[in-house]
MOPAC internal coordinates of N, CA, C and O (Angstrom, degrees):
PM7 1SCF
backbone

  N    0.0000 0     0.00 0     0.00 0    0    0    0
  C    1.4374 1     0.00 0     0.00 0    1    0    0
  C    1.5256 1   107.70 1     0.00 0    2    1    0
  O    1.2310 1   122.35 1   -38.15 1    3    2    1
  N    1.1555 1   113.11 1   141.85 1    3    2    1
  C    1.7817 1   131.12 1  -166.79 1    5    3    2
  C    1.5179 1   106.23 1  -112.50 1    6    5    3
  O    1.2310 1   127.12 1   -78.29 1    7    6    5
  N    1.0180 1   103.91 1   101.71 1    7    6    5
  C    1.9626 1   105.60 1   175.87 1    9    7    6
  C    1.7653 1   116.31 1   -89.30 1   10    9    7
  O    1.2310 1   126.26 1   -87.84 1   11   10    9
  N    0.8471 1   105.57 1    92.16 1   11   10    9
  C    1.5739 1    92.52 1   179.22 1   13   11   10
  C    1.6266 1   107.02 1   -88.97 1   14   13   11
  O    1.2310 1   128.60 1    13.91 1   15   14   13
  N    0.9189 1   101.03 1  -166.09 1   15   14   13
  C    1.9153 1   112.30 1  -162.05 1   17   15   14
  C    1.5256 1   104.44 1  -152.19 1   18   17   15
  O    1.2310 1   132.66 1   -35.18 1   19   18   17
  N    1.3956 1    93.16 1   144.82 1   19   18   17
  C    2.0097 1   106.58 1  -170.17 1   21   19   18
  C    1.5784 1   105.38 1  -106.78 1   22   21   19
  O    1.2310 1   116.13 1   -30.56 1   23   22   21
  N    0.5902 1   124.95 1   149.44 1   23   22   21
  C    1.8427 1   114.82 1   157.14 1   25   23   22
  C    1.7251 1   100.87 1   -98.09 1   26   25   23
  O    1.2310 1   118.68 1   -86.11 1   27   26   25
  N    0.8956 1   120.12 1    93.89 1   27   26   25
  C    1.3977 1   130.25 1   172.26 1   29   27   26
  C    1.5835 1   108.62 1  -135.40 1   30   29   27
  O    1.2310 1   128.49 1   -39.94 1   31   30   29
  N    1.3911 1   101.26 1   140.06 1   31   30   29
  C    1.5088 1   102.89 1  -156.77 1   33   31   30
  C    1.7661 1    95.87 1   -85.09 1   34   33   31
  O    1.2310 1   112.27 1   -45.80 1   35   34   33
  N    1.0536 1   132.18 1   134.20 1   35   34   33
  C    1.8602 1   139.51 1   178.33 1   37   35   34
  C    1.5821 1    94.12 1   -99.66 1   38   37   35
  O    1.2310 1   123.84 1   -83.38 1   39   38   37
  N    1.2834 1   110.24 1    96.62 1   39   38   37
  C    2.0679 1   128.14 1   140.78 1   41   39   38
  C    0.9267 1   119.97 1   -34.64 1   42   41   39
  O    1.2310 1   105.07 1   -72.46 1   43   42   41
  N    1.1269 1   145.22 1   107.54 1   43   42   41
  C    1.6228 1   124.12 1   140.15 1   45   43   42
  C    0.9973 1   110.93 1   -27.59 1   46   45   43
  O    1.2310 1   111.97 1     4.73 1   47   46   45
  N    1.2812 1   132.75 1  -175.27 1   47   46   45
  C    1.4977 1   158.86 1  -167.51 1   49   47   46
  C    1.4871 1    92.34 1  -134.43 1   50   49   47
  O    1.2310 1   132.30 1   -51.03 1   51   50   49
  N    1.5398 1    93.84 1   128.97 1   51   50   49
  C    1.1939 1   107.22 1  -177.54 1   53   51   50
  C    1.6654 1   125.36 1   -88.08 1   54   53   51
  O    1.2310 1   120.59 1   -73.00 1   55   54   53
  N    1.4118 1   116.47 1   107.00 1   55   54   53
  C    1.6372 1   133.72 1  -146.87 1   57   55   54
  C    1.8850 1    91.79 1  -108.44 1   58   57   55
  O    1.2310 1   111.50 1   -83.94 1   59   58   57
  N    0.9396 1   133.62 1    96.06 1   59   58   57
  C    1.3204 1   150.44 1   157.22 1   61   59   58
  C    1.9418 1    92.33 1    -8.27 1   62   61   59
  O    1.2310 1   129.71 1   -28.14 1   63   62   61
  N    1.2388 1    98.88 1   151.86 1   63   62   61
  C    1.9426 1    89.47 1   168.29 1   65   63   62
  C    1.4755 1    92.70 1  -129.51 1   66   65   63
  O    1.2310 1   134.58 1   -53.60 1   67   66   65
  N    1.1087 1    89.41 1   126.40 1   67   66   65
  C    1.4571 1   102.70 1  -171.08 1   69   67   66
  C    2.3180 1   106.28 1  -102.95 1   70   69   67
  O    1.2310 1   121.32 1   -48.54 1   71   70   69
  N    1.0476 1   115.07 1   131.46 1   71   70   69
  C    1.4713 1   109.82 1  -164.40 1   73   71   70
  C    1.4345 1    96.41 1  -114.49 1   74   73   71
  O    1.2310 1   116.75 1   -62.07 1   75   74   73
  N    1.3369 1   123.78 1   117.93 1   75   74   73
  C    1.4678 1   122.73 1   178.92 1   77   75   74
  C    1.0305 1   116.86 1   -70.61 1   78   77   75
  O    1.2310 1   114.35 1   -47.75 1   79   78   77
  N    1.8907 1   128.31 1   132.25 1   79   78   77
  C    1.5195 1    96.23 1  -178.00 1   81   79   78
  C    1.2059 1    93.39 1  -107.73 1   82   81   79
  O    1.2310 1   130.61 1    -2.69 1   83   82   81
  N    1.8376 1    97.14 1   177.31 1   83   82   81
  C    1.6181 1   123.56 1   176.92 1   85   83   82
  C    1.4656 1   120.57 1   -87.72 1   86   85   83
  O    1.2310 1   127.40 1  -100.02 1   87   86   85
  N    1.3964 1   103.36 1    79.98 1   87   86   85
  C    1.4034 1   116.69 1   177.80 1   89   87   86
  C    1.6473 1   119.36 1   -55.81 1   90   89   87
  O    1.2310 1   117.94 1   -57.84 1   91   90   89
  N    1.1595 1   121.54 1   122.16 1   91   90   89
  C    1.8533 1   119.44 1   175.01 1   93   91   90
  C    1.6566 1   109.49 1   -60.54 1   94   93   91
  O    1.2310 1   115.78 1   -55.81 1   95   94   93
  N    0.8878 1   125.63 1   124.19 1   95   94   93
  C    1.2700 1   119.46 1   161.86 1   97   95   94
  C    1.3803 1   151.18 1   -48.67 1   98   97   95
  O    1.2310 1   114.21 1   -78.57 1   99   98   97
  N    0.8546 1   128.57 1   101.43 1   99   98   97
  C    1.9281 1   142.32 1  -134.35 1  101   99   98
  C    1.5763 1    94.19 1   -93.83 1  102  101   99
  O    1.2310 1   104.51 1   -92.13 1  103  102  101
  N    1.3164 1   146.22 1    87.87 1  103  102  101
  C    1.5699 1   130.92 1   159.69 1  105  103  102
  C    1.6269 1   101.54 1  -121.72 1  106  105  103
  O    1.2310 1   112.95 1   164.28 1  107  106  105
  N    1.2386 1   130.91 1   -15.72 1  107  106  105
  C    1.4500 1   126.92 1  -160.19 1  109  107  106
  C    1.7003 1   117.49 1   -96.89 1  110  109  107
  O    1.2310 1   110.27 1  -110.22 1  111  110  109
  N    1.4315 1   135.88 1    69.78 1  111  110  109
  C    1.8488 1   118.03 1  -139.72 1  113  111  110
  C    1.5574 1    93.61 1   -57.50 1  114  113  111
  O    1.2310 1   114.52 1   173.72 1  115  114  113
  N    1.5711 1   127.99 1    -6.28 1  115  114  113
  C    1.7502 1   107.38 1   169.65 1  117  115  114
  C    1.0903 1   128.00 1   -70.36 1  118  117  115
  O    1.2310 1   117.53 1   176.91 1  119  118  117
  N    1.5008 1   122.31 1    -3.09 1  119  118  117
  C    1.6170 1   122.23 1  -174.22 1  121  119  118
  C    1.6775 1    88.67 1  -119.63 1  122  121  119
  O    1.2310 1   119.73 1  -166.48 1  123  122  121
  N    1.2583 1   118.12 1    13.52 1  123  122  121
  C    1.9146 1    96.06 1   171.80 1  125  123  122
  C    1.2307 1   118.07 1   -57.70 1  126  125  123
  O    1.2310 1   111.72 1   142.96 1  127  126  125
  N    1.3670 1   133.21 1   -37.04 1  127  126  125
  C    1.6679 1   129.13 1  -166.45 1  129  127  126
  C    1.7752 1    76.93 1   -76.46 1  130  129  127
  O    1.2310 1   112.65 1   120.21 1  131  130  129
  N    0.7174 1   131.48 1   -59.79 1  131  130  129
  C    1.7802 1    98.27 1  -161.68 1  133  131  130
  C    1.6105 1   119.02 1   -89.44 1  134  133  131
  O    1.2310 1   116.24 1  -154.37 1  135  134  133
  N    1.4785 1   124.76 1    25.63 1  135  134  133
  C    1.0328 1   139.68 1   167.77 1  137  135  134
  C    1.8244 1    97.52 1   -99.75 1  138  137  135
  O    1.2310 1   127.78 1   139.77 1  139  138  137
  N    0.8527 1   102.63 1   -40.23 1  139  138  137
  C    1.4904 1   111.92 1  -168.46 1  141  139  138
  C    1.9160 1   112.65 1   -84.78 1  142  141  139
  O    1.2310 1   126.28 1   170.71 1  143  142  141
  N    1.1786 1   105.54 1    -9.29 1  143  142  141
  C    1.3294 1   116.63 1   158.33 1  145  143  142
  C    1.5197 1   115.99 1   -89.95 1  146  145  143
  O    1.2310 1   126.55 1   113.15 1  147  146  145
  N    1.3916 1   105.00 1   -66.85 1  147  146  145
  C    1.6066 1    99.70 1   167.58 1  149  147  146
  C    2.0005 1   123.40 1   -23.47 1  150  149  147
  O    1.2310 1   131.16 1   130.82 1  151  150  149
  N    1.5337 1    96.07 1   -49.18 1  151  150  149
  C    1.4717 1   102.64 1   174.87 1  153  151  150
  C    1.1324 1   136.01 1   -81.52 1  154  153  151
  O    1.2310 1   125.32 1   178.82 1  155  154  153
  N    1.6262 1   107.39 1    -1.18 1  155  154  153
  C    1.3230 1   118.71 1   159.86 1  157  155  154
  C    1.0815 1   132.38 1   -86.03 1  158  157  155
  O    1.2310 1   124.07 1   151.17 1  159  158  157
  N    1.5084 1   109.79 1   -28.83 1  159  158  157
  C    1.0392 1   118.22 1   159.81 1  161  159  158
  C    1.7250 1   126.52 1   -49.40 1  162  161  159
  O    1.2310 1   131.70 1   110.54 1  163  162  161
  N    1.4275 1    95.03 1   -69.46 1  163  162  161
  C    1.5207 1    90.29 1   177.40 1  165  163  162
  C    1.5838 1   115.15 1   -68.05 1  166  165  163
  O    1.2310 1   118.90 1  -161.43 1  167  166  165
  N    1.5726 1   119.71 1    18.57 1  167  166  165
  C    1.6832 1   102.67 1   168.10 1  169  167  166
  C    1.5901 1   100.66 1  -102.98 1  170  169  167
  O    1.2310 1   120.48 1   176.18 1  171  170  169
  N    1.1191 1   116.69 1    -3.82 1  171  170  169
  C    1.3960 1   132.39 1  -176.21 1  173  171  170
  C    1.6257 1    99.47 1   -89.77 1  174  173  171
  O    1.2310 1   127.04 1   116.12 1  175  174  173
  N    0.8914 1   104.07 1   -63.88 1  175  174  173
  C    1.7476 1   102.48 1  -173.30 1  177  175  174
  C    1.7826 1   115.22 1   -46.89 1  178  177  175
  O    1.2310 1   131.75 1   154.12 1  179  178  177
  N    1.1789 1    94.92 1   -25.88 1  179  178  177
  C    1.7993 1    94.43 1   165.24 1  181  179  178
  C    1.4695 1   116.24 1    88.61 1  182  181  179
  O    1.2310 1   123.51 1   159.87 1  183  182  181
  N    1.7818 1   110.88 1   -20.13 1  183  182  181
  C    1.2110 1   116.29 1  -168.79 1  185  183  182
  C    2.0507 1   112.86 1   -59.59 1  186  185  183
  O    1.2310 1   135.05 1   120.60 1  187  186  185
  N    1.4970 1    88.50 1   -59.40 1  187  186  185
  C    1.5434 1   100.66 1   163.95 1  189  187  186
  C    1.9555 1   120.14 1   -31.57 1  190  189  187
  O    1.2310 1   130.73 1   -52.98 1  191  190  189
  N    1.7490 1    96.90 1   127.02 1  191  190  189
  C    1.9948 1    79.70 1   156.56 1  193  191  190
  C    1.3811 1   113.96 1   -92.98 1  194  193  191
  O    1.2310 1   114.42 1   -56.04 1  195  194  193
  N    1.2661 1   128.18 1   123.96 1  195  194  193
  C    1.4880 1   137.30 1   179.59 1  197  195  194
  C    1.3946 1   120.24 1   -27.51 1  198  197  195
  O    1.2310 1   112.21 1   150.84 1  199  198  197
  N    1.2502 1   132.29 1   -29.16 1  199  198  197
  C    1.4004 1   131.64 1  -179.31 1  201  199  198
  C    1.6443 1    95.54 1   -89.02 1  202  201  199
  O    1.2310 1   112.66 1   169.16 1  203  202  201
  N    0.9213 1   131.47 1   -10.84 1  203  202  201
  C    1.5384 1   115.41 1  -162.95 1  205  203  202
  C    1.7445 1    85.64 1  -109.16 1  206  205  203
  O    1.2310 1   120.51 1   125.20 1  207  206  205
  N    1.1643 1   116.64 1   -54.80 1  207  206  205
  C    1.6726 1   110.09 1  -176.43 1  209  207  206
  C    1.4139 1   106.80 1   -46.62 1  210  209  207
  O    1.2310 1   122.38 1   132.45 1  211  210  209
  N    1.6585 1   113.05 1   -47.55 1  211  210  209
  C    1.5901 1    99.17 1  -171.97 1  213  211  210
  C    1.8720 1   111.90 1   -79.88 1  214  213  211
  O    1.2310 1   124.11 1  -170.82 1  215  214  213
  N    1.1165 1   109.72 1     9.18 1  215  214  213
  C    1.3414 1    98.07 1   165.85 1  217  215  214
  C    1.8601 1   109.82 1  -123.24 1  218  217  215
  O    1.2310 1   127.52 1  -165.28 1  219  218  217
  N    1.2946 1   103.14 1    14.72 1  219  218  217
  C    1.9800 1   123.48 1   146.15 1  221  219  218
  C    1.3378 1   104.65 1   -72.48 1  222  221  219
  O    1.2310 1   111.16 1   130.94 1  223  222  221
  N    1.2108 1   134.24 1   -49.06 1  223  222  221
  C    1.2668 1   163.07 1  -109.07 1  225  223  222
  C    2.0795 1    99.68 1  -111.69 1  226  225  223
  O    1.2310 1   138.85 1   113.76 1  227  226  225
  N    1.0873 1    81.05 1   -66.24 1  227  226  225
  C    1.9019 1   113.81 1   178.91 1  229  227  226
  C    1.7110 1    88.48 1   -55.22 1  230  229  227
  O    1.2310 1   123.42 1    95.94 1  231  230  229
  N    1.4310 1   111.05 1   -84.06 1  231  230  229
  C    1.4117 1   106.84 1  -175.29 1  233  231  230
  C    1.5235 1   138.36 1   -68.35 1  234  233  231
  O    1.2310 1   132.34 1  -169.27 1  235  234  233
  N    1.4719 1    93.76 1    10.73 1  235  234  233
  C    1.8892 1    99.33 1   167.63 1  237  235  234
  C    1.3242 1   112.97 1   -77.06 1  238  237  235
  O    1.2310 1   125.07 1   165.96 1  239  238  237
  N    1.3723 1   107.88 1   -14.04 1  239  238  237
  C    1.8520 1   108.67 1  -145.67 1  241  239  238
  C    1.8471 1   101.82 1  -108.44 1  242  241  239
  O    1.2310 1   122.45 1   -48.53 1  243  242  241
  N    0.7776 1   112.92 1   131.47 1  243  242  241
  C    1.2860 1   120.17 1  -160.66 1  245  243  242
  C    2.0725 1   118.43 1  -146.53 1  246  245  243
  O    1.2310 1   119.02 1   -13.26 1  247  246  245
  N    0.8729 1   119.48 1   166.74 1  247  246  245
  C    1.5512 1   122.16 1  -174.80 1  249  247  246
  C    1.3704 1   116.49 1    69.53 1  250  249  247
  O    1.2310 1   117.12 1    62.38 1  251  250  249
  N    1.3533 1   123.08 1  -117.62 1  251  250  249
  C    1.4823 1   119.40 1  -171.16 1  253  251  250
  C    1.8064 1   104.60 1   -92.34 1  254  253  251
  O    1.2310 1   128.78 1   157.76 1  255  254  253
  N    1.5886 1   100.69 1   -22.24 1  255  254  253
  C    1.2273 1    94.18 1  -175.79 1  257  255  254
  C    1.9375 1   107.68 1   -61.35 1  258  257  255
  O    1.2310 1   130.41 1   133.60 1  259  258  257
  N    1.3671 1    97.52 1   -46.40 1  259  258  257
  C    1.3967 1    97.02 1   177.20 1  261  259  258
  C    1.2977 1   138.15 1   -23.38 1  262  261  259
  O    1.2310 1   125.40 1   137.54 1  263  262  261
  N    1.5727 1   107.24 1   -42.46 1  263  262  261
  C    1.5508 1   127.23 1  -173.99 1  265  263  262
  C    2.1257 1    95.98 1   -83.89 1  266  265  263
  O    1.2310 1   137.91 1   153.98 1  267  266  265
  N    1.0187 1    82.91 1   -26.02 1  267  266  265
  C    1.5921 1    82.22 1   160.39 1  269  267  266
  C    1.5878 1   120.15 1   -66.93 1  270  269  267
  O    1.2310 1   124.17 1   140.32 1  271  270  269
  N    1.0396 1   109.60 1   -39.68 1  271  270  269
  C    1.4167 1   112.68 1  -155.57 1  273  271  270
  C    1.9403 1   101.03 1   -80.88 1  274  273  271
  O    1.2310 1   126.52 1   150.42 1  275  274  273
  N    1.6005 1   105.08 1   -29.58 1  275  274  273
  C    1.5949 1   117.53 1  -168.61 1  277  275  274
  C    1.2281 1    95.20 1   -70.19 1  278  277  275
  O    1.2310 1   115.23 1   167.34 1  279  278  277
  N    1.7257 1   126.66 1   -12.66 1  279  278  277
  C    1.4988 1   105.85 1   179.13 1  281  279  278
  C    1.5970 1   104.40 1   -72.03 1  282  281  279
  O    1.2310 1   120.44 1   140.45 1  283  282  281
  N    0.7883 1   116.77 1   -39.55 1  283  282  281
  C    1.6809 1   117.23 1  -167.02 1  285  283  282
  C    1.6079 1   115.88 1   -59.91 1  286  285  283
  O    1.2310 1   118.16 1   -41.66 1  287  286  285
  N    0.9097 1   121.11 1   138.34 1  287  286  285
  C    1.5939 1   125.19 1   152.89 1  289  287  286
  C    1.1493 1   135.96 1   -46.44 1  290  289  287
  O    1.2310 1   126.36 1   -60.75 1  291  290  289
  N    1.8594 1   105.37 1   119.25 1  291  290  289
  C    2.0876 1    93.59 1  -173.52 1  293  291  290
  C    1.1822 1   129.24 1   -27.71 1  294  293  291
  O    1.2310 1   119.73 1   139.59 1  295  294  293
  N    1.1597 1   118.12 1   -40.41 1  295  294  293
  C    1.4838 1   126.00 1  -170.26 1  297  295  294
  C    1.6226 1   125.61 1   -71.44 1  298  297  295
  O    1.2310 1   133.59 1   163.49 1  299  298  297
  N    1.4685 1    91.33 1   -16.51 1  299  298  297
  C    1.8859 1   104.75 1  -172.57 1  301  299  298
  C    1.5949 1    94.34 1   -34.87 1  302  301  299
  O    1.2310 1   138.68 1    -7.05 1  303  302  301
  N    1.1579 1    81.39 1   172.95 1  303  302  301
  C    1.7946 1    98.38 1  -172.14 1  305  303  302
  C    1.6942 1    97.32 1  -126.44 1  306  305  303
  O    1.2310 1   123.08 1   -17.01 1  307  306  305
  N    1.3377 1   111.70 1   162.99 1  307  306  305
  C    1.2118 1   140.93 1  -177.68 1  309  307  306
  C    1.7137 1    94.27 1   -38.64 1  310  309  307
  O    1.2310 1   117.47 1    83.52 1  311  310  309
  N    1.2720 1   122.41 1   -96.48 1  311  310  309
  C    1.6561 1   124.33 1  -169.54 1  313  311  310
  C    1.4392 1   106.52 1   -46.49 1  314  313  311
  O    1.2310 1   110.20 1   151.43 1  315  314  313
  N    1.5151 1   136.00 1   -28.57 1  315  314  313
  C    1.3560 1   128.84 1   178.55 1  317  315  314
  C    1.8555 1   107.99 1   -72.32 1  318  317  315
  O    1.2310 1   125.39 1   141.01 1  319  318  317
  N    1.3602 1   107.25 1   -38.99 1  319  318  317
  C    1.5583 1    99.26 1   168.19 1  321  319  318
  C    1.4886 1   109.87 1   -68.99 1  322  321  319
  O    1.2310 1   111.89 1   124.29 1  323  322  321
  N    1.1875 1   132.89 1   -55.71 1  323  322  321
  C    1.6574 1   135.20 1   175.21 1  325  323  322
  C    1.6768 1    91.83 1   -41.71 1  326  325  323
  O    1.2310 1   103.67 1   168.08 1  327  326  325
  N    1.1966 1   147.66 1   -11.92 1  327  326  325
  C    1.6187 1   123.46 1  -173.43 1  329  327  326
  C    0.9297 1   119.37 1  -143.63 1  330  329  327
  O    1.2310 1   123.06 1  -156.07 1  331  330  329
  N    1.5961 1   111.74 1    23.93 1  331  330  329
  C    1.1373 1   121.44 1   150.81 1  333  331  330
  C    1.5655 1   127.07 1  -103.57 1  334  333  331
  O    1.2310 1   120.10 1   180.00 1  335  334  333

């Protein structure tokens, strides 16, 4: 068997880069207005991809708010978690 060889350049495949962000941790409902700014911010800033922030998002939140959050449907979206 005869192997010859190409000069052809091999791409990666182009894989999105996705940057996790550093969500503050949500357990106290007295600091929500400024938890809830912080997170607007970074949905505003654009840097984030939206499915990955809102599941940053999901796992910041913790204590009573939490049992808040299990009412909602996996799928909620970003402003439906912010208003609940």
């Amino acid at each position: 068997m005869i192997w010859t060889l190409t000069k052809k350049a091999v791409r990666a495949p182009k894989v999105p880069f996705v940057i996790k962000p550093n969500v503050p941790k949500f357990s106290d409902p007295r600091t929500s207005n400024e938890w809830k700014v912080k997170i607007e911010s970074m949905m505003k800033s654009g840097i984030y991809h939206q499915d990955v922030l809102r599941q940053a998002i999901r796992n910041s939140i913790a204590g009573k708010p939490r049992k808040v959050l299990t009412t909602l449907k996996p799928d909620a979206s970003l402003q439906e978690i912010l208003e609940t």
